[in-house]
Biopython code that builds the backbone (N, CA, C, O; Angstrom):
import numpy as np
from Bio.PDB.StructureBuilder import StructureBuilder

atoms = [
    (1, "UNK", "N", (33.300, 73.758, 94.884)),
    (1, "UNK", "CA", (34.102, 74.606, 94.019)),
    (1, "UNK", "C", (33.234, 75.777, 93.561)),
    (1, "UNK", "O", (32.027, 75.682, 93.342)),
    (2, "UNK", "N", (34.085, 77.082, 93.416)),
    (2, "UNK", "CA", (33.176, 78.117, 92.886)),
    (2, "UNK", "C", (33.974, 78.637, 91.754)),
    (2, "UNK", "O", (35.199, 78.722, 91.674)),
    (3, "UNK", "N", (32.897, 79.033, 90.728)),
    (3, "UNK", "CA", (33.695, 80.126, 89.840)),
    (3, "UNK", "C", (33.315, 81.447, 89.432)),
    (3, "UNK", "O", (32.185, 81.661, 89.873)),
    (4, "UNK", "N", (33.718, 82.353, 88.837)),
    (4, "UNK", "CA", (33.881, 83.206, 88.994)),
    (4, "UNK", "C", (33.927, 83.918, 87.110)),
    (4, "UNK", "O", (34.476, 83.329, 86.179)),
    (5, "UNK", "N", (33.384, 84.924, 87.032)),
    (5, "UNK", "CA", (33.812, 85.493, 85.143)),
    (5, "UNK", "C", (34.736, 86.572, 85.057)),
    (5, "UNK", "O", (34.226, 87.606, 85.488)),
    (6, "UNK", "N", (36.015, 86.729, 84.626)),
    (6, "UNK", "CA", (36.592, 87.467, 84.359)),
    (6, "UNK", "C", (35.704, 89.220, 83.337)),
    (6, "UNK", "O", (35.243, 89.250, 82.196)),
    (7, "UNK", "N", (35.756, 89.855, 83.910)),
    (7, "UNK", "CA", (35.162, 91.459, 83.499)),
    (7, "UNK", "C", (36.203, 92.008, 82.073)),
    (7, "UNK", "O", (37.423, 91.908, 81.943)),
    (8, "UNK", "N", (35.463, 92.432, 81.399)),
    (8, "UNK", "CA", (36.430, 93.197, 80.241)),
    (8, "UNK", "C", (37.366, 93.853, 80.846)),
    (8, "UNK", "O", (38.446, 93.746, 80.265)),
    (9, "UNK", "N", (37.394, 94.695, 82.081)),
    (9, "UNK", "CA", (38.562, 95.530, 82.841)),
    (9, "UNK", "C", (39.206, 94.310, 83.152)),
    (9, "UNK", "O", (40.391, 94.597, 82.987)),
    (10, "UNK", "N", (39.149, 92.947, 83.554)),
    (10, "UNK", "CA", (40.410, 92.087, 83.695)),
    (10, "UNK", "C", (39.485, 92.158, 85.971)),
    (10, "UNK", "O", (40.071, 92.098, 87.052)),
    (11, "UNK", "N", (38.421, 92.258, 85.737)),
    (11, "UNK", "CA", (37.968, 92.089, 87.362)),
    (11, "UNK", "C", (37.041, 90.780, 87.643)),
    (11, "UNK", "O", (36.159, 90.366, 86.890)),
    (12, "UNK", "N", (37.408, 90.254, 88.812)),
    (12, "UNK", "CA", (36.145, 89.288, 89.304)),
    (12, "UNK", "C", (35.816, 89.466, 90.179)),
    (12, "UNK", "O", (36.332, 90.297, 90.927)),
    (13, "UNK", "N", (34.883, 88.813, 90.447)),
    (13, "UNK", "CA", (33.897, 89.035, 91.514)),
    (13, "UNK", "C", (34.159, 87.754, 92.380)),
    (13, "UNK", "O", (33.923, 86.650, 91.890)),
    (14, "UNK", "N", (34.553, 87.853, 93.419)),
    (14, "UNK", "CA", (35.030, 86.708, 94.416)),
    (14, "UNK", "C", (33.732, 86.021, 94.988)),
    (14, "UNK", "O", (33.273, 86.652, 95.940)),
    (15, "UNK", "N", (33.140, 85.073, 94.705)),
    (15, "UNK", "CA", (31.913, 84.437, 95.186)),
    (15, "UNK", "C", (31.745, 84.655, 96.927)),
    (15, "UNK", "O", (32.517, 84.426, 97.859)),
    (16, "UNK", "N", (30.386, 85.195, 96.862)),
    (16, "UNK", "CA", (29.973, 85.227, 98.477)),
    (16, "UNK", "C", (30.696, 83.995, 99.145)),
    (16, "UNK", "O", (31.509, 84.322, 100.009)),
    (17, "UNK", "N", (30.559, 82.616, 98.910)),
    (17, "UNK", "CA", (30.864, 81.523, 99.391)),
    (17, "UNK", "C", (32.522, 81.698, 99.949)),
    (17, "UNK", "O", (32.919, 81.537, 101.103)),
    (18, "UNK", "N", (33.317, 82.073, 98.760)),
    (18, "UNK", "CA", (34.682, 82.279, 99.060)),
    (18, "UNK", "C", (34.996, 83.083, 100.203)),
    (18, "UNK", "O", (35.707, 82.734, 101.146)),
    (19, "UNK", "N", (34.368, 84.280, 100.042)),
    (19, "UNK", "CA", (34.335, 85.829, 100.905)),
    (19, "UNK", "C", (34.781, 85.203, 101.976)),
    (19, "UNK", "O", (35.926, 84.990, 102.376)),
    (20, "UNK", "N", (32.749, 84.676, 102.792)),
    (20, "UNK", "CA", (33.137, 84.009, 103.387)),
    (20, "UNK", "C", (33.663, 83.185, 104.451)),
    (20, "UNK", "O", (33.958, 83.448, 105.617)),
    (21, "UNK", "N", (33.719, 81.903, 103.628)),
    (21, "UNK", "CA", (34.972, 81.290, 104.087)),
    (21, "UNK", "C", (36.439, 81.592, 104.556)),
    (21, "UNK", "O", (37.095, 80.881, 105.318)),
    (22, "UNK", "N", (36.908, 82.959, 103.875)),
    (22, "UNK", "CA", (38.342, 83.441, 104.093)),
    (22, "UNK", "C", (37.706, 84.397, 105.321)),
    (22, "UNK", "O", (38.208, 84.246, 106.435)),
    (23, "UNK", "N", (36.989, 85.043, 105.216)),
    (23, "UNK", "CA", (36.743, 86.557, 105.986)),
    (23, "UNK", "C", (36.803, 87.422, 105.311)),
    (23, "UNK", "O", (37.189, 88.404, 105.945)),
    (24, "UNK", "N", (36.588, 87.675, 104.087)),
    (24, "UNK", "CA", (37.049, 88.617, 103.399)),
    (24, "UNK", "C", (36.177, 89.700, 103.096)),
    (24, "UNK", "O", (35.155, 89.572, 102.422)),
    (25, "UNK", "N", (36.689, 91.057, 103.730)),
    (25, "UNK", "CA", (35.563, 91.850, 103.911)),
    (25, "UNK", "C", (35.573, 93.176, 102.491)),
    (25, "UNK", "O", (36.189, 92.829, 101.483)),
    (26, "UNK", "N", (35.255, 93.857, 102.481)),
    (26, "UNK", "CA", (35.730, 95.385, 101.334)),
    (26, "UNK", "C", (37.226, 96.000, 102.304)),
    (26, "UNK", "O", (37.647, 96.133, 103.453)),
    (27, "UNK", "N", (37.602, 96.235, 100.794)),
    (27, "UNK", "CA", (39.243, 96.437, 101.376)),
    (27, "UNK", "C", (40.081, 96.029, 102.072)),
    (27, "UNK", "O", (41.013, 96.653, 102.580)),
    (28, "UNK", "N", (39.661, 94.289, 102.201)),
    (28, "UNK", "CA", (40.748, 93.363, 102.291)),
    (28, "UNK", "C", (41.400, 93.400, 101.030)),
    (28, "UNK", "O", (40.750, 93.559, 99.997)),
    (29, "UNK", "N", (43.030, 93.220, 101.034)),
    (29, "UNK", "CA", (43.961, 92.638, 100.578)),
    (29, "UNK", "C", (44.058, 91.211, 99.947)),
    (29, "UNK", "O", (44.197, 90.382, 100.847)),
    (30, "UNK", "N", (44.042, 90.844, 99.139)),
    (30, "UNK", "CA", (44.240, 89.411, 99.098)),
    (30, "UNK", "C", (45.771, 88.863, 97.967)),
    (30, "UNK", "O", (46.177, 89.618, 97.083)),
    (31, "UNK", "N", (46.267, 87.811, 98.169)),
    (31, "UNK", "CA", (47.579, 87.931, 97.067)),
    (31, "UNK", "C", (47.316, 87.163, 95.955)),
    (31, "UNK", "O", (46.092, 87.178, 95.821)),
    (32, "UNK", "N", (47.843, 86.470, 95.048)),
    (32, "UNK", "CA", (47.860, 85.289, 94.114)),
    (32, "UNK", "C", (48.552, 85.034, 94.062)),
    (32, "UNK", "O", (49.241, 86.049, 93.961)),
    (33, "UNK", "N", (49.376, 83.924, 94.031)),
    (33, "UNK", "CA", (50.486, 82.411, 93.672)),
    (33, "UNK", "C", (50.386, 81.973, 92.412)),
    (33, "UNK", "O", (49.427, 81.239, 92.172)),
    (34, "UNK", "N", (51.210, 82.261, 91.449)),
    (34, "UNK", "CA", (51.405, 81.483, 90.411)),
    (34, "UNK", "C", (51.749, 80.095, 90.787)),
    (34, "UNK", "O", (52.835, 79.843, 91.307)),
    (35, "UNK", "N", (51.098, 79.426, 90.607)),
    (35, "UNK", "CA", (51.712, 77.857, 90.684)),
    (35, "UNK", "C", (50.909, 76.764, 89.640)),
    (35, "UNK", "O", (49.734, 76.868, 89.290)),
    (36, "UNK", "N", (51.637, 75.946, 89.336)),
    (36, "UNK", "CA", (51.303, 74.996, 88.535)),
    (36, "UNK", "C", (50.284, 74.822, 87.224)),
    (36, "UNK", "O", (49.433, 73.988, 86.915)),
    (37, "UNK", "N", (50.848, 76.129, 86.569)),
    (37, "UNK", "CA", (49.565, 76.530, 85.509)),
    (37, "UNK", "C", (48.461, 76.793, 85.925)),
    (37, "UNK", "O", (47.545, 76.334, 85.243)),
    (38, "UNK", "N", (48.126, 77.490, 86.984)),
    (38, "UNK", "CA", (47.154, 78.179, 87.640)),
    (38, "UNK", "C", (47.294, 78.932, 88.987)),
    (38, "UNK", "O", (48.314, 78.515, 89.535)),
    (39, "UNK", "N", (46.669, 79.887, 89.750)),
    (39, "UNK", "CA", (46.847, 80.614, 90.679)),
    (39, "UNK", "C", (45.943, 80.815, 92.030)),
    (39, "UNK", "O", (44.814, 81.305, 92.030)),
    (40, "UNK", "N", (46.586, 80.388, 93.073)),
    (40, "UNK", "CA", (46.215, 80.354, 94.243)),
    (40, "UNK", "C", (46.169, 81.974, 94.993)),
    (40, "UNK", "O", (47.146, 82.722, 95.022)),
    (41, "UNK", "N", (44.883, 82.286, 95.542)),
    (41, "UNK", "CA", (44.588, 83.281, 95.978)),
    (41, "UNK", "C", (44.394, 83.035, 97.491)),
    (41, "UNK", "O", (43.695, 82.122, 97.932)),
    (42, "UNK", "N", (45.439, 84.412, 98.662)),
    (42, "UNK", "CA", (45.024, 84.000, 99.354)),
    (42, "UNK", "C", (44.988, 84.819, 100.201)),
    (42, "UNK", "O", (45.984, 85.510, 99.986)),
    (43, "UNK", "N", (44.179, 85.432, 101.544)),
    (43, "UNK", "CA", (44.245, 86.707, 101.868)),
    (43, "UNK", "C", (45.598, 87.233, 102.653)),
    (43, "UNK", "O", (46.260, 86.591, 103.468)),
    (44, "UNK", "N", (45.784, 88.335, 102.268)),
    (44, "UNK", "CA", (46.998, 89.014, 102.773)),
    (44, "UNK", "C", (47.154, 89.457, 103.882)),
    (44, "UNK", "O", (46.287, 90.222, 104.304)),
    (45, "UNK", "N", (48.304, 89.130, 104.725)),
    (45, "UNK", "CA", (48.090, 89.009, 105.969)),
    (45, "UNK", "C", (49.392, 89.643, 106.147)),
    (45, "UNK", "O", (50.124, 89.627, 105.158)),
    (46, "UNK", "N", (49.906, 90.297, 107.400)),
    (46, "UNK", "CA", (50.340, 91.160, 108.260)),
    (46, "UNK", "C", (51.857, 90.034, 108.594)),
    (46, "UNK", "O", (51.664, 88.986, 109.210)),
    (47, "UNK", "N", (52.863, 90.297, 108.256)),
    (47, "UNK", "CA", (54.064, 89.455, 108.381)),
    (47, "UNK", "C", (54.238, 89.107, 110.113)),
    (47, "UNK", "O", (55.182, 89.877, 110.289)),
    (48, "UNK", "N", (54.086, 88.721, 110.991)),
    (48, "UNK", "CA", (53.667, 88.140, 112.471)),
    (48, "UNK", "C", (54.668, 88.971, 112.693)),
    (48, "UNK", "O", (54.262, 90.092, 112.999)),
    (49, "UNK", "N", (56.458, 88.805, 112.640)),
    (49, "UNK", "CA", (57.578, 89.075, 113.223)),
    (49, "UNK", "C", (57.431, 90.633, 113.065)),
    (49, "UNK", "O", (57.588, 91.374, 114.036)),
    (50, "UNK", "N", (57.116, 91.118, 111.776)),
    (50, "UNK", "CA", (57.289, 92.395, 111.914)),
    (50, "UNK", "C", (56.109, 93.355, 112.844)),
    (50, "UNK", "O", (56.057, 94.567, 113.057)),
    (51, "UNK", "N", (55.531, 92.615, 113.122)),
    (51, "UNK", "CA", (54.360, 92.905, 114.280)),
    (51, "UNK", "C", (54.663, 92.433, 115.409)),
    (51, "UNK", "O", (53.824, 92.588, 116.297)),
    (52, "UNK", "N", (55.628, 91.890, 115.662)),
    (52, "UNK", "CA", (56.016, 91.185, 117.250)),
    (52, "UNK", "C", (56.933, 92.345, 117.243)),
    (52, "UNK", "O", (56.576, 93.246, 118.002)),
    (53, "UNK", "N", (58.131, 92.575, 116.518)),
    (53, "UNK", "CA", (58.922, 94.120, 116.758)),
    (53, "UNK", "C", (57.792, 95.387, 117.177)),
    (53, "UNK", "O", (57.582, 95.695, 118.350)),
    (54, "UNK", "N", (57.187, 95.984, 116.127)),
    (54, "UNK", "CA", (56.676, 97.178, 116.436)),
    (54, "UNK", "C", (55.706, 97.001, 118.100)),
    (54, "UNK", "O", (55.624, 97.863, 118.974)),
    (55, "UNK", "N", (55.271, 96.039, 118.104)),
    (55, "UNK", "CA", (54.612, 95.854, 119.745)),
    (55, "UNK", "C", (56.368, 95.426, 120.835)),
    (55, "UNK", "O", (56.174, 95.163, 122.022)),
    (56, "UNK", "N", (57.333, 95.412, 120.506)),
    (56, "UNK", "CA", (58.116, 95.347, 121.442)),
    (56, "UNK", "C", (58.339, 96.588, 121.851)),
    (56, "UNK", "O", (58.428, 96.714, 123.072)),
    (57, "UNK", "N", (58.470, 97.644, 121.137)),
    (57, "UNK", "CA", (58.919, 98.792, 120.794)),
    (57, "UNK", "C", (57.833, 99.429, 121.836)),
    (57, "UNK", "O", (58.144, 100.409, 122.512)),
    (58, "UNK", "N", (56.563, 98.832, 121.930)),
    (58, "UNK", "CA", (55.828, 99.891, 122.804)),
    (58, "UNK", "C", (55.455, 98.984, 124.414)),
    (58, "UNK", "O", (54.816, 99.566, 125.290)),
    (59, "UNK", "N", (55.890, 97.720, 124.585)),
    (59, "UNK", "CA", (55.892, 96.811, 125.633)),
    (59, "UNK", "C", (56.969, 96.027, 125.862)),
    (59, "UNK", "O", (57.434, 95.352, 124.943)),
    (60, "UNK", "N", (57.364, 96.014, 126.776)),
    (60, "UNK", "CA", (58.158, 95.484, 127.413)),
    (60, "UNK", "C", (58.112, 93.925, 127.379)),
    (60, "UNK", "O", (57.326, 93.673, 128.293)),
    (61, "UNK", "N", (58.443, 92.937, 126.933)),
    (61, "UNK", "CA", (58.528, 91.505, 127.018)),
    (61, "UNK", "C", (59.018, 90.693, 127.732)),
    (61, "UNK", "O", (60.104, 91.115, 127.336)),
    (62, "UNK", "N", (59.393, 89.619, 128.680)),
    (62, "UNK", "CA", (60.218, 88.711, 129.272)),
    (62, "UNK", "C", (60.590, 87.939, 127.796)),
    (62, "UNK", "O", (59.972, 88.007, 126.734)),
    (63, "UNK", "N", (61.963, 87.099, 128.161)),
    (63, "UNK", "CA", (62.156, 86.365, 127.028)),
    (63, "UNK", "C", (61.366, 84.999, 126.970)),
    (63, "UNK", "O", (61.825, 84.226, 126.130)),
    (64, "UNK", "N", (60.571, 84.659, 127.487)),
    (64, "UNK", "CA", (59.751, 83.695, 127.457)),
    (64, "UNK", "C", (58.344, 84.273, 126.692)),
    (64, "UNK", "O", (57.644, 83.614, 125.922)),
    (65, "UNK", "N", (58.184, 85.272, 126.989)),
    (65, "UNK", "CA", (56.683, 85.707, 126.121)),
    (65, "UNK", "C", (57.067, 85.737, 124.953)),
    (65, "UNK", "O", (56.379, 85.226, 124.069)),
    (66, "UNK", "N", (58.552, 86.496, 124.624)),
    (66, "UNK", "CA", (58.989, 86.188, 122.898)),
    (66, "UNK", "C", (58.440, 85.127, 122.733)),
    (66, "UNK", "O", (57.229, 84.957, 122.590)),
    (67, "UNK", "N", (59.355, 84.242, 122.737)),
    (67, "UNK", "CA", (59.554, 82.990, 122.069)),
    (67, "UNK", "C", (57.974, 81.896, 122.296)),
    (67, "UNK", "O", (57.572, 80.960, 121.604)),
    (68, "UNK", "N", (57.375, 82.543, 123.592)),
    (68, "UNK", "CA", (55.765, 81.822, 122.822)),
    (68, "UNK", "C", (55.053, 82.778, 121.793)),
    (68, "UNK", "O", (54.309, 82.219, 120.988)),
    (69, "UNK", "N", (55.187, 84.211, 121.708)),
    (69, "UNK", "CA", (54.668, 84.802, 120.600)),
    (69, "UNK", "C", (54.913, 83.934, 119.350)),
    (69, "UNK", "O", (54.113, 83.394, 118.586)),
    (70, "UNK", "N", (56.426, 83.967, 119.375)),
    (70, "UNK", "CA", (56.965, 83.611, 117.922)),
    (70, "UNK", "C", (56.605, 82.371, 117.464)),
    (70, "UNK", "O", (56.556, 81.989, 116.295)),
    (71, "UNK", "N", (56.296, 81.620, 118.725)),
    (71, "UNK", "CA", (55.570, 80.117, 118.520)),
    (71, "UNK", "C", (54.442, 80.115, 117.952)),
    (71, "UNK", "O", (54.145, 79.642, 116.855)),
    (72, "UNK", "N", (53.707, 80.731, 118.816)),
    (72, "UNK", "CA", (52.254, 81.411, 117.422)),
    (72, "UNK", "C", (51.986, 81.833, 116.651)),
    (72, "UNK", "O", (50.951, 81.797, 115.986)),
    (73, "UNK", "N", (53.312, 82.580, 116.535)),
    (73, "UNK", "CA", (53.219, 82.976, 114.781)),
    (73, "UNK", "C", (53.613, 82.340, 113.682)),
    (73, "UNK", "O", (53.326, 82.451, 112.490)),
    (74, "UNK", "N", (54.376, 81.602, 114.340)),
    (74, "UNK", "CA", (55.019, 80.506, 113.548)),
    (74, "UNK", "C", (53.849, 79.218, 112.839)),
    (74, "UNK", "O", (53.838, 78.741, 111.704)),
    (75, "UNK", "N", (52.944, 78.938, 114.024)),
    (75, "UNK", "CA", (52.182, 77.815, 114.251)),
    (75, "UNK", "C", (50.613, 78.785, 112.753)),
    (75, "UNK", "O", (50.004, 78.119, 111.916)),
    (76, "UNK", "N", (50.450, 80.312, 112.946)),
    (76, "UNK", "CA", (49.909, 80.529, 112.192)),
    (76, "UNK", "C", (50.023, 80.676, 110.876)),
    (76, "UNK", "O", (49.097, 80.526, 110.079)),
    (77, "UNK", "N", (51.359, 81.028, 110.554)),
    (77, "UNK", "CA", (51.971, 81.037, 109.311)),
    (77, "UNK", "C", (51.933, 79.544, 108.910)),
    (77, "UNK", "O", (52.474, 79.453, 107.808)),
    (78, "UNK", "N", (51.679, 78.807, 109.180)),
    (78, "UNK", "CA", (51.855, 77.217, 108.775)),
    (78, "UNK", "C", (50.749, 76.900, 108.142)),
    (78, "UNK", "O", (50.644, 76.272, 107.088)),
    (79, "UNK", "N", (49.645, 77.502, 109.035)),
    (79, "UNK", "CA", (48.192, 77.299, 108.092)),
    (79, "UNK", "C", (48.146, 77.814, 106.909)),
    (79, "UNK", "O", (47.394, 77.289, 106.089)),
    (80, "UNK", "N", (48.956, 78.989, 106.528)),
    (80, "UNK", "CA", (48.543, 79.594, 105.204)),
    (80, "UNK", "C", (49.726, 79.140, 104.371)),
    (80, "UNK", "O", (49.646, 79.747, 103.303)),
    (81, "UNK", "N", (50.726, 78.393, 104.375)),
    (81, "UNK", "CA", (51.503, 78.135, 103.682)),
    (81, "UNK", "C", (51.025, 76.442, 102.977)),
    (81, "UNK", "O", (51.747, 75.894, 102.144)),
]
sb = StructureBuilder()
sb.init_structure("model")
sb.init_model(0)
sb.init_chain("A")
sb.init_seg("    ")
for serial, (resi, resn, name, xyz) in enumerate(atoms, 1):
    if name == "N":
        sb.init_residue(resn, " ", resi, " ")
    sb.init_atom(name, np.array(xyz, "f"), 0.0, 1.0, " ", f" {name:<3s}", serial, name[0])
structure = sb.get_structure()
């Protein structure tokens, strides 16, 4: 477990350890989750589907490459949920 001190501006400093572990580089994104009287932080990531459109838009697909894309995105979104 790591922690961290809240700054008079309301800032922390995300422990090297955390960094990291996530990947988290300068000017990553990251979100927070209110949940259960406390908040889950977690890095912000690129919605898969709306990135499987804009790459359709410039490549051509069979309907079989869809639907394994979407399988992987699916299968990645699972880890962060």
């Amino acid at each position: 477990m790591e922690q961290a001190r809240i700054t008079s501006k309301g800032q922390i400093t995300i422990p090297k350890g955390v960094r990291q572990a996530l990947g988290l580089k300068e000017g990553k994104e990251v979100i927070f989750i209110i949940e259960g009287g406390g908040a889950i932080m977690r890095p912000k990531t690129k919605n898969p589907l709306e990135e499987l459109a804009k790459l359709r838009k410039e490549i051509h697909f069979t309907p079989k490459e869809i639907k394994e894309m979407i399988k992987e995105s699916k299968k990645e979104w699972s880890k962060i949920e």
